[in-house]
Biopython code that builds the backbone (N, CA, C, O; Angstrom):
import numpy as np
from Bio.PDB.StructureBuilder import StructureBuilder

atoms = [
    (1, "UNK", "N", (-87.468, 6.987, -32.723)),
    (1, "UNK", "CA", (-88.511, 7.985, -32.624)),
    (1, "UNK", "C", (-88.188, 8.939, -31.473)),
    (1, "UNK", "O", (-87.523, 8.634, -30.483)),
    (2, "UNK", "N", (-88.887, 10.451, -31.788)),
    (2, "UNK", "CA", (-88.234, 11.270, -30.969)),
    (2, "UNK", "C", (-89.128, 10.950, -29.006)),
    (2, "UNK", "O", (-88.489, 11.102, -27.965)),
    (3, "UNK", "N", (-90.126, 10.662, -29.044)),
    (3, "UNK", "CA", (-90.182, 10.458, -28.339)),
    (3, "UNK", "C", (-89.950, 8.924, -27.352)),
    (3, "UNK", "O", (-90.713, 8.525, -26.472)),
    (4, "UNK", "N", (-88.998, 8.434, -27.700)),
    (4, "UNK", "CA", (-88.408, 7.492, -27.417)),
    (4, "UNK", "C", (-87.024, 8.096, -26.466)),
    (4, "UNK", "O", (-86.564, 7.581, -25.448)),
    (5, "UNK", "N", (-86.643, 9.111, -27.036)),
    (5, "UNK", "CA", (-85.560, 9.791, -26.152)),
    (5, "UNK", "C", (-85.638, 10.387, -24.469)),
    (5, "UNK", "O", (-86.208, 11.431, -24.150)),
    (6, "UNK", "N", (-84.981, 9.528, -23.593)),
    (6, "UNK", "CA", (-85.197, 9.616, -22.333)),
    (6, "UNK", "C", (-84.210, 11.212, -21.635)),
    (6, "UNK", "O", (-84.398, 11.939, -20.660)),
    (7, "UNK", "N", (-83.057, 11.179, -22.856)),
    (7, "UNK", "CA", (-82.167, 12.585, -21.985)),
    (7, "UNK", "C", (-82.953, 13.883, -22.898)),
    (7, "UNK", "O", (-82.010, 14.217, -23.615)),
    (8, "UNK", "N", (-83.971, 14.686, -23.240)),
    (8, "UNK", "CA", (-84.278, 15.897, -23.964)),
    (8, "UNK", "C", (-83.181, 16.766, -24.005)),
    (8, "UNK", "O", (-83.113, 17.499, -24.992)),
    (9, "UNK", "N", (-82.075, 16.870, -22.924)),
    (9, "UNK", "CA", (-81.225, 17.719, -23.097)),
    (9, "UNK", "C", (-80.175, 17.400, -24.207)),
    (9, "UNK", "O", (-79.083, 17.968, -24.179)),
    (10, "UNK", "N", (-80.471, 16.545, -25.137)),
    (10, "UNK", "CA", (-79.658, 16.459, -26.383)),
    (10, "UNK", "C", (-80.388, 16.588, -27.635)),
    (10, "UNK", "O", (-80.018, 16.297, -28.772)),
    (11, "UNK", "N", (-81.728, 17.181, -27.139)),
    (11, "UNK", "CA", (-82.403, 17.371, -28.280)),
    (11, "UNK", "C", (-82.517, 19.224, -28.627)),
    (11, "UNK", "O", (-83.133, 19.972, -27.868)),
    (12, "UNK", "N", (-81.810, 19.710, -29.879)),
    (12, "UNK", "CA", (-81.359, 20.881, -30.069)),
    (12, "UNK", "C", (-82.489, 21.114, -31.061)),
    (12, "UNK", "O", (-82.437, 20.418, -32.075)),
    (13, "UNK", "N", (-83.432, 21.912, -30.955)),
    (13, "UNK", "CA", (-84.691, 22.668, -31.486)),
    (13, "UNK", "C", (-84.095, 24.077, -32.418)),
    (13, "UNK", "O", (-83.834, 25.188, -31.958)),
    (14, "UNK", "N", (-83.989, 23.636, -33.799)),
    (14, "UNK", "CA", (-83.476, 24.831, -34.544)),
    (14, "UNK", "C", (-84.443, 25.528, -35.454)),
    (14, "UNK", "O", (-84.281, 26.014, -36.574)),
    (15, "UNK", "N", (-85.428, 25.451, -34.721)),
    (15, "UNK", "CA", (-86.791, 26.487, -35.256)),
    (15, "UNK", "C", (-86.489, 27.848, -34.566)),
    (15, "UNK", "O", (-85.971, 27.898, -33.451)),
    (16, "UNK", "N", (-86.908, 29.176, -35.431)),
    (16, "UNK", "CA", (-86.871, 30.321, -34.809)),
    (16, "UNK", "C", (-87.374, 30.514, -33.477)),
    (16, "UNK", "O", (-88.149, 29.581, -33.269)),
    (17, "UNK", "N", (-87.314, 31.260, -32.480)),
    (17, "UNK", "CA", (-88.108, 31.350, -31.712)),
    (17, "UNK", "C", (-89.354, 31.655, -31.637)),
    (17, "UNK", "O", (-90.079, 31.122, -30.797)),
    (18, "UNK", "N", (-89.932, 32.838, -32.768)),
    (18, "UNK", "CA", (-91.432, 32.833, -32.946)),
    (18, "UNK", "C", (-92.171, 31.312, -33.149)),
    (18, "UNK", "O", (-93.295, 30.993, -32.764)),
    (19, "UNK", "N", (-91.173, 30.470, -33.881)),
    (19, "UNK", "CA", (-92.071, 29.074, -34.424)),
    (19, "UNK", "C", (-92.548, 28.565, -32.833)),
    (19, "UNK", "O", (-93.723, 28.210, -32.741)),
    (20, "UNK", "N", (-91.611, 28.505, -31.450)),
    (20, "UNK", "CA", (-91.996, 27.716, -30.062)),
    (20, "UNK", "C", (-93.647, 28.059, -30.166)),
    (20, "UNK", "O", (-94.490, 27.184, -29.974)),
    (21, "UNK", "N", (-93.905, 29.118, -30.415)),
    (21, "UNK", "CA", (-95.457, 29.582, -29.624)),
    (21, "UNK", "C", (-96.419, 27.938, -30.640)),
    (21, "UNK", "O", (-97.545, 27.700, -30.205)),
    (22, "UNK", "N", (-96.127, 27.397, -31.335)),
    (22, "UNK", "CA", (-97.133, 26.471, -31.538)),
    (22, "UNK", "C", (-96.586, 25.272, -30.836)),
    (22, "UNK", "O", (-97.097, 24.166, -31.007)),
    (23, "UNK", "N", (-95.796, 25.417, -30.230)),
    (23, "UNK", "CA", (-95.391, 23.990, -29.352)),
    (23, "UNK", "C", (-94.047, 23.626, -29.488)),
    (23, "UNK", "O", (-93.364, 23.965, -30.455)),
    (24, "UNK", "N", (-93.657, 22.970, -28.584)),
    (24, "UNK", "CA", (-91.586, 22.461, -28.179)),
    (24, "UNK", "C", (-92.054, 21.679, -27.412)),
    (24, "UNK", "O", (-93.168, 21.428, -26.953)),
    (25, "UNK", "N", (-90.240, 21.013, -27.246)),
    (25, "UNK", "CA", (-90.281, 19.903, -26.255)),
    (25, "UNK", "C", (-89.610, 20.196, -24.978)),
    (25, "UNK", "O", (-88.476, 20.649, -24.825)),
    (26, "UNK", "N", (-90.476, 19.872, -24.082)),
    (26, "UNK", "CA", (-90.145, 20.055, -22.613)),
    (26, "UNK", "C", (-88.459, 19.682, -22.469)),
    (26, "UNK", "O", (-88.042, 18.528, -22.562)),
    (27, "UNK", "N", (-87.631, 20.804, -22.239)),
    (27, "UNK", "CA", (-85.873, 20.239, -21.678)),
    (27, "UNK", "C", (-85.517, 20.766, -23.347)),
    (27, "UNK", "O", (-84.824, 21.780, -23.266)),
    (28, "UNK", "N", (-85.785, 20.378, -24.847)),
    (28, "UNK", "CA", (-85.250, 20.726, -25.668)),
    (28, "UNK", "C", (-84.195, 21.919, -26.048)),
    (28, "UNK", "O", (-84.757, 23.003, -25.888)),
    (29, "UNK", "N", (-83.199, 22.028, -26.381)),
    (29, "UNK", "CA", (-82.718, 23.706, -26.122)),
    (29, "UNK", "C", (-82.808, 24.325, -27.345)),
    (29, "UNK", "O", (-82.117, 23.871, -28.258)),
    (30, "UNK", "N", (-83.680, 25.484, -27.594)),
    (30, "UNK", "CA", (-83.722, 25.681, -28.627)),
    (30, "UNK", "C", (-82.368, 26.914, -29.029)),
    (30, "UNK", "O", (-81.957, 27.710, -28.184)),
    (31, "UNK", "N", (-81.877, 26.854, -30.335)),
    (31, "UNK", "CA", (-81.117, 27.630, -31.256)),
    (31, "UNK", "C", (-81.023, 27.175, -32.729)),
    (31, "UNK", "O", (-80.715, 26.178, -33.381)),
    (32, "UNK", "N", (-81.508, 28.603, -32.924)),
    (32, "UNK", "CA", (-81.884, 28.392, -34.071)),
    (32, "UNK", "C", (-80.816, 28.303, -35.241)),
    (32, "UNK", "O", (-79.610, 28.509, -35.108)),
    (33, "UNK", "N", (-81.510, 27.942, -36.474)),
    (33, "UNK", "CA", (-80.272, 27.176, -37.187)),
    (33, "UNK", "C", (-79.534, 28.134, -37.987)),
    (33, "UNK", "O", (-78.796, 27.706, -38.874)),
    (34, "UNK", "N", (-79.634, 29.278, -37.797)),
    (34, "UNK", "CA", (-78.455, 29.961, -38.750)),
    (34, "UNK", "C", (-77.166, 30.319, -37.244)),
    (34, "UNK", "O", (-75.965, 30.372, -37.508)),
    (35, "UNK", "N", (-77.567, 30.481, -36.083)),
    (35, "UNK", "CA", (-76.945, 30.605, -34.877)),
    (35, "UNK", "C", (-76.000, 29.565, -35.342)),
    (35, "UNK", "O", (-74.876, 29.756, -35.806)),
    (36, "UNK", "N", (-76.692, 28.279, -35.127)),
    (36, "UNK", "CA", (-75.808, 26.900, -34.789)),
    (36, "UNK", "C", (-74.818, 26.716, -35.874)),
    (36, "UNK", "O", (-73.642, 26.444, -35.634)),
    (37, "UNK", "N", (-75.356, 26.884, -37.217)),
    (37, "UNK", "CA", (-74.497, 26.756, -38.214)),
    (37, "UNK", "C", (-73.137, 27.185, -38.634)),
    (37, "UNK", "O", (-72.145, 26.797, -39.251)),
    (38, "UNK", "N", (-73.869, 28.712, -37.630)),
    (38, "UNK", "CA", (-72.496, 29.931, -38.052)),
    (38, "UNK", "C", (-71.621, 29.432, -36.321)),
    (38, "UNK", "O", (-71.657, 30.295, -35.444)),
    (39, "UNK", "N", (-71.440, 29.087, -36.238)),
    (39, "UNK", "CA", (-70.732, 28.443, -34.579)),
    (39, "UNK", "C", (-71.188, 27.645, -33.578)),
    (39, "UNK", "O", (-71.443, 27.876, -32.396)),
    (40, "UNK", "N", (-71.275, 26.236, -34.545)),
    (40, "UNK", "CA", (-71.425, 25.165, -33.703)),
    (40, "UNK", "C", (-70.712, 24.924, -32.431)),
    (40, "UNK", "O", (-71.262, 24.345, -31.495)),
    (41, "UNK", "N", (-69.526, 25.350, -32.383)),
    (41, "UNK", "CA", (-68.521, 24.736, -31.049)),
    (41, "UNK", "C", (-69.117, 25.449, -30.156)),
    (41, "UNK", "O", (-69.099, 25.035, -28.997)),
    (42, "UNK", "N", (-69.897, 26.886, -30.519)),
    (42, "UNK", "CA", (-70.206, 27.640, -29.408)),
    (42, "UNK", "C", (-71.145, 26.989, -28.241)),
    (42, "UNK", "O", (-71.373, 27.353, -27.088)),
    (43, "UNK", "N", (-71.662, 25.718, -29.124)),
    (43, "UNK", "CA", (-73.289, 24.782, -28.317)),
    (43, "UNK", "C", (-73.440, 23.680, -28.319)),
    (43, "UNK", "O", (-74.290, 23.086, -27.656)),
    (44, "UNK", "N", (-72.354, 23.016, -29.336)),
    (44, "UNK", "CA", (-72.394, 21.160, -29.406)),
    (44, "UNK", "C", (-70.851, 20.911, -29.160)),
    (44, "UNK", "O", (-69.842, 21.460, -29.604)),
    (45, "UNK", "N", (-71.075, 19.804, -28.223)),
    (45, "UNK", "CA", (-69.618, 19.189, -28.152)),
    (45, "UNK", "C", (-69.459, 17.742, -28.998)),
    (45, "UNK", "O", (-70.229, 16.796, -28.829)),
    (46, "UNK", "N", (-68.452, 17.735, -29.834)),
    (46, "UNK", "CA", (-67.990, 17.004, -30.530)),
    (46, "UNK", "C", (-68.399, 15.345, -29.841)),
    (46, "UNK", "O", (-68.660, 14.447, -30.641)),
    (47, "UNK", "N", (-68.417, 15.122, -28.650)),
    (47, "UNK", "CA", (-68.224, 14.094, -28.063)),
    (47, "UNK", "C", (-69.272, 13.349, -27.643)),
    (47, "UNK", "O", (-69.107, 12.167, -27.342)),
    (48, "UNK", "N", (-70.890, 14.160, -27.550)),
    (48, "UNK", "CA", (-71.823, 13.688, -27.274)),
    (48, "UNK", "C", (-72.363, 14.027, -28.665)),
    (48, "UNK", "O", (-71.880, 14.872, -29.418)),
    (49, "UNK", "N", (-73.507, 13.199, -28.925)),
    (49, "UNK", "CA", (-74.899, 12.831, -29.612)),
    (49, "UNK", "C", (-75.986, 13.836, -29.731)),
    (49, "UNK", "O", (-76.226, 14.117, -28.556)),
    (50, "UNK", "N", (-76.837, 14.588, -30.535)),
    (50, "UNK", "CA", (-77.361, 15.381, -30.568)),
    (50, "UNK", "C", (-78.370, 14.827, -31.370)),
    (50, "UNK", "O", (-78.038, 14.107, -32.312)),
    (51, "UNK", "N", (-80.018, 15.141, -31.047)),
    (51, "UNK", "CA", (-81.067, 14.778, -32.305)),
    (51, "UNK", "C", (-81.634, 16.060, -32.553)),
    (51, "UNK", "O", (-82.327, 16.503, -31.638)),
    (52, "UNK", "N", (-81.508, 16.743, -33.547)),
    (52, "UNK", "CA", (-81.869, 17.816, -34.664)),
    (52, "UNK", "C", (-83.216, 17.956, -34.947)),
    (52, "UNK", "O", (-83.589, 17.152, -35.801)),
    (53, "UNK", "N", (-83.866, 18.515, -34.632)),
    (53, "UNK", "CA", (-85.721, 19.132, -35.004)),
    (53, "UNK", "C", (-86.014, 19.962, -35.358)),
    (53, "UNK", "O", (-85.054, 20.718, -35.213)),
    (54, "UNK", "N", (-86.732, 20.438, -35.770)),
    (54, "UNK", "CA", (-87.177, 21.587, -36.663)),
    (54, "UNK", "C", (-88.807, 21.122, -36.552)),
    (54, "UNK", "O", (-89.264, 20.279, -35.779)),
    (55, "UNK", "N", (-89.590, 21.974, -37.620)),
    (55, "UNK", "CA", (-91.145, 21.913, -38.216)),
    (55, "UNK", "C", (-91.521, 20.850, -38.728)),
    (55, "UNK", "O", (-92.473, 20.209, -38.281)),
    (56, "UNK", "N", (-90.687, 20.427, -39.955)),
    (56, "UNK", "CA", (-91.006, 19.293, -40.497)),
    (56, "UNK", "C", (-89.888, 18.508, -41.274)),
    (56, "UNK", "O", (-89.892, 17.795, -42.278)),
    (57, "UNK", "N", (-88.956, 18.926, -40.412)),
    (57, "UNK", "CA", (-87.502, 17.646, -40.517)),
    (57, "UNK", "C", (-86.647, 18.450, -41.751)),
    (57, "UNK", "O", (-85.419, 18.421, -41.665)),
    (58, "UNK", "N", (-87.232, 19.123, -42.829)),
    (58, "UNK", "CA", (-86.409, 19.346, -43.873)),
    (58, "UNK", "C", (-85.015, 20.781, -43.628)),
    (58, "UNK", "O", (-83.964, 21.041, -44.212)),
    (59, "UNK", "N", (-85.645, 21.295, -42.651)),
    (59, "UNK", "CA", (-84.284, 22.430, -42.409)),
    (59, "UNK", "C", (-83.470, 21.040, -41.359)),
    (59, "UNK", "O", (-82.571, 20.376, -41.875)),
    (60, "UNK", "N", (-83.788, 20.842, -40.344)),
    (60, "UNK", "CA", (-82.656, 20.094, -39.757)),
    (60, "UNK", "C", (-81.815, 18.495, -40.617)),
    (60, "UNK", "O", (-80.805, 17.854, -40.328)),
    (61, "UNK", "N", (-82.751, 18.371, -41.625)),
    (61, "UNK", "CA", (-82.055, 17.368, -42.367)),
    (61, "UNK", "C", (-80.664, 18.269, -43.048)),
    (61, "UNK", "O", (-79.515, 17.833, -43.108)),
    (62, "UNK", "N", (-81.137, 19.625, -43.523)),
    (62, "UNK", "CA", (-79.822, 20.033, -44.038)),
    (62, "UNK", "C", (-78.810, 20.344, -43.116)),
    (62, "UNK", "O", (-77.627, 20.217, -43.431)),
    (63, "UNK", "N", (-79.185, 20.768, -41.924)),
    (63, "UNK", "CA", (-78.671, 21.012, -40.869)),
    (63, "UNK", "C", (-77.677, 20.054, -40.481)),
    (63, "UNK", "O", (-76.481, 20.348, -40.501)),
    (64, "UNK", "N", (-78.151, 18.777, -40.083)),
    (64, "UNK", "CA", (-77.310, 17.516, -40.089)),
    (64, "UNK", "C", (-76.721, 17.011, -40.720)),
    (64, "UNK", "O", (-75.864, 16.233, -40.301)),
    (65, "UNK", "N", (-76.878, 17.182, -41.683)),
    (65, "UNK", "CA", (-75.349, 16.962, -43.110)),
    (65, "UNK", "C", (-74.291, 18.006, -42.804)),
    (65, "UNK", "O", (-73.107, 17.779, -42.557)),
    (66, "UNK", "N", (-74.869, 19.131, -42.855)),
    (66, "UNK", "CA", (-73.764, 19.806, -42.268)),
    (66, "UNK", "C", (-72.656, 20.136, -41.378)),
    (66, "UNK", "O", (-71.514, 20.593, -41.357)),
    (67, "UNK", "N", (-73.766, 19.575, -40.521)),
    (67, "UNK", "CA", (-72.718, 19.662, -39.195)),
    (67, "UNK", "C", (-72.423, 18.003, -39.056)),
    (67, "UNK", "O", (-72.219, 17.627, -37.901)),
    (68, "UNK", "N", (-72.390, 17.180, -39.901)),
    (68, "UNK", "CA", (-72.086, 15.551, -39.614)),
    (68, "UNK", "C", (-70.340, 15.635, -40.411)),
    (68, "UNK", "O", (-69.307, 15.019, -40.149)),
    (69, "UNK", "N", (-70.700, 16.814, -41.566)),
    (69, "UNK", "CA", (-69.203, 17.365, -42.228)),
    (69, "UNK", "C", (-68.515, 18.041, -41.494)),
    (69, "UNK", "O", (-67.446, 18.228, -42.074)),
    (70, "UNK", "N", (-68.526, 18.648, -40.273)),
    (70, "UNK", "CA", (-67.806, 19.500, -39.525)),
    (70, "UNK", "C", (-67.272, 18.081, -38.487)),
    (70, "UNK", "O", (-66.304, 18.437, -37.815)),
    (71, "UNK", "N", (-67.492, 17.259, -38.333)),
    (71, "UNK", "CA", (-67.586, 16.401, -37.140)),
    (71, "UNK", "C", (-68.512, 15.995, -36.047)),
    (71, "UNK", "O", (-68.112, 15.145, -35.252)),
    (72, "UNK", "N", (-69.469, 16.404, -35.940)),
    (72, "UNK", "CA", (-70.483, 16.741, -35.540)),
    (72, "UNK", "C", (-70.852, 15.070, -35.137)),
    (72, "UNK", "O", (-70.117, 14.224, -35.648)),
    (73, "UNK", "N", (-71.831, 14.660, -34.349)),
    (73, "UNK", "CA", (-72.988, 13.506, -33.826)),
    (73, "UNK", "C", (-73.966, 13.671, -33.771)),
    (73, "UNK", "O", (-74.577, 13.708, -32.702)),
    (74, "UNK", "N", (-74.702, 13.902, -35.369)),
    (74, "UNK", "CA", (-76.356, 14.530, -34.777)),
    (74, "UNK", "C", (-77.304, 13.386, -35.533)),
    (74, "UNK", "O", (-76.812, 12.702, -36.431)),
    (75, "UNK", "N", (-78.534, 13.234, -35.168)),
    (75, "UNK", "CA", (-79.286, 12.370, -35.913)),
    (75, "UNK", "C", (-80.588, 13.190, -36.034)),
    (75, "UNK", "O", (-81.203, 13.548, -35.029)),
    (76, "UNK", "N", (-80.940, 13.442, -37.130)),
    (76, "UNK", "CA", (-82.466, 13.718, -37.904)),
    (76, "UNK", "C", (-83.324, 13.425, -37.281)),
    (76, "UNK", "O", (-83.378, 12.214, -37.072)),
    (77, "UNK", "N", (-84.650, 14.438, -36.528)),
    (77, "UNK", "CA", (-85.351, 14.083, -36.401)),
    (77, "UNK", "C", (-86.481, 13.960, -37.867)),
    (77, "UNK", "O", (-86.879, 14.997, -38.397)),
    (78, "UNK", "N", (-86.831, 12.812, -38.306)),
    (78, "UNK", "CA", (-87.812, 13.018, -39.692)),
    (78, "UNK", "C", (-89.040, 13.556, -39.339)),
    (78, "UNK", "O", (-89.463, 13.436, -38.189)),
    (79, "UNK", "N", (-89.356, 13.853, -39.783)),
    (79, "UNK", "CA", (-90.752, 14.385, -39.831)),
    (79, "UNK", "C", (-90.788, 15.797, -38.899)),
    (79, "UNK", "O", (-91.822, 16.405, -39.178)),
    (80, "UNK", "N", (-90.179, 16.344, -38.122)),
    (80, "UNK", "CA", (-89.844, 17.491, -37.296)),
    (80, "UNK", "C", (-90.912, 17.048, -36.106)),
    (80, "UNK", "O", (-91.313, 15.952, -35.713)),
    (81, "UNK", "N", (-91.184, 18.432, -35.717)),
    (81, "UNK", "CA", (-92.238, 18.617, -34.854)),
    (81, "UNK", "C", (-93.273, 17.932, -35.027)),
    (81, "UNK", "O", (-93.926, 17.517, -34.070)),
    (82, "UNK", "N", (-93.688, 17.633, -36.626)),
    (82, "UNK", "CA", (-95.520, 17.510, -36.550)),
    (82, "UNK", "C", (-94.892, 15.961, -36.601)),
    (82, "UNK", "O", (-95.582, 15.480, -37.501)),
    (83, "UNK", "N", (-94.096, 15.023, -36.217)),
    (83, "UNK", "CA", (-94.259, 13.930, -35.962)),
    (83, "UNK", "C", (-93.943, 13.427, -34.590)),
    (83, "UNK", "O", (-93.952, 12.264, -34.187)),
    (84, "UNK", "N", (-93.601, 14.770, -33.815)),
    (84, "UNK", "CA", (-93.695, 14.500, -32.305)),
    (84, "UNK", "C", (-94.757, 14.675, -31.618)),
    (84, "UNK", "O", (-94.774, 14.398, -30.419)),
    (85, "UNK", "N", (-95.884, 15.194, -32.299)),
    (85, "UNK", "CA", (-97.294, 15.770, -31.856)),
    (85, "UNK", "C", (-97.715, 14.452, -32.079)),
    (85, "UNK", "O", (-98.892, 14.141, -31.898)),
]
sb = StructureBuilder()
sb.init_structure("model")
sb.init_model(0)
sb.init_chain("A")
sb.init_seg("    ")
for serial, (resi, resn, name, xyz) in enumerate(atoms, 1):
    if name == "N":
        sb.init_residue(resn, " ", resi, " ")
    sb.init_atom(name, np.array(xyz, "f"), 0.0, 1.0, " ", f" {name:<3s}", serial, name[0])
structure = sb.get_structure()
């Protein structure tokens, strides 16, 4: 569970920026997911662990297949945001 995570700085928030105004996670970094997609190396390093969030899990679920095919270390947050509230 996402709030089970003690480092936030591996938690990558790929909601637009208009979406923050209803709430984020304190330390989270947000970029959004067509950014990350189109040049991951530019923001994730291959070597550490990343947990993926969004609204309601279904853009970062695609998100994380994707980038789990590039090489990537990311894990799904389910449910997005409205299951960190």
């Amino acid at each position: 569970m996402i709030n089970s995570i003690t480092d936030k700085s591996s938690i990558i928030d790929i909601r637009e920026p208009y979406e923050l105004n209803s709430g984020y996670i304190e330390g989270a970094k947000n970029i959004p997911m067509n950014l990350l997609l189109m040049a991951p190396d530019n923001y994730l390093d291959k070597s550490k662990t990343y947990h993926i969030i969004c609204q309601s899990g279904a853009r970062s679920s695609r998100t994380c297949m994707m980038l789990k095919q590039k090489g990537y270390n990311v894990i799904n947050v389910d449910g997005g945001m409205y299951s960190y509230r």
